[in-house]
C-alpha positions, 0 to 999 in steps of 0.5 A: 483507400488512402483514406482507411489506411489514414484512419487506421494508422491514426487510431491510438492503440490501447494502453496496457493497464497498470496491475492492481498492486502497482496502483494501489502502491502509488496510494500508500503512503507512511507505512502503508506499503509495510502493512499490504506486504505483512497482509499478503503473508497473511492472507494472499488471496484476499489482499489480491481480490482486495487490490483489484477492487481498489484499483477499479475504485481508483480507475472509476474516479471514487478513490483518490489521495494517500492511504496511511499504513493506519487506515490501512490496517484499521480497514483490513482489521474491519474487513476481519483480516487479523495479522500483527504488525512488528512494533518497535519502540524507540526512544529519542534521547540526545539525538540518538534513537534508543530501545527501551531496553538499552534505555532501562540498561543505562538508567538502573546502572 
């Protein structure tokens, strides 16, 4: 009898398992996580089954390393989910990040 309880007490309990959208987030990197959340606005539904299918990638050992916001949105661009990205263009001038407008504005004064 002691030994049952032993038993039963020793057993691990089970770990709950981490949702999708927090394993898939560890793999993102650069603007990876920007181009999941404009996804999302995009297409909810389709992002969340998406997730769950990486996550189990990962989960089975098939997945590994970071995924770039530009693999990202090359993937989701081949899976056929179409969405824009907002797009800045800076320029560096002196050290000093500038638009192109602000850079125009300077040069034709």
């Amino acid at each position: 009898m002691l030994q049952s309880q032993a038993k039963s007490v020793a057993a691990p309990q089970p770990n709950p398992a981490e949702p999708p959208r927090d394993v898939v987030r560890k793999l993102l990197a650069g603007r990876g996580q920007e181009v999941m959340e404009t996804a999302r606005r995009y297409y909810p539904s389709e992002i969340e089954r998406l997730e769950s299918s990486i996550a189990a990638l990962v989960d089975d050992g098939r997945l590994k390393g970071p995924i770039s916001g530009e693999e990202l949105y090359a993937f989701l661009r081949r899976l056929g989910l179409a969405f824009s990205m907002d797009v800045k263009i800076r320029i560096k001038e002196h050290g000093e990040l500038k638009s192109i407008e602000e850079k125009l504005r300077k040069s034709s004064s």
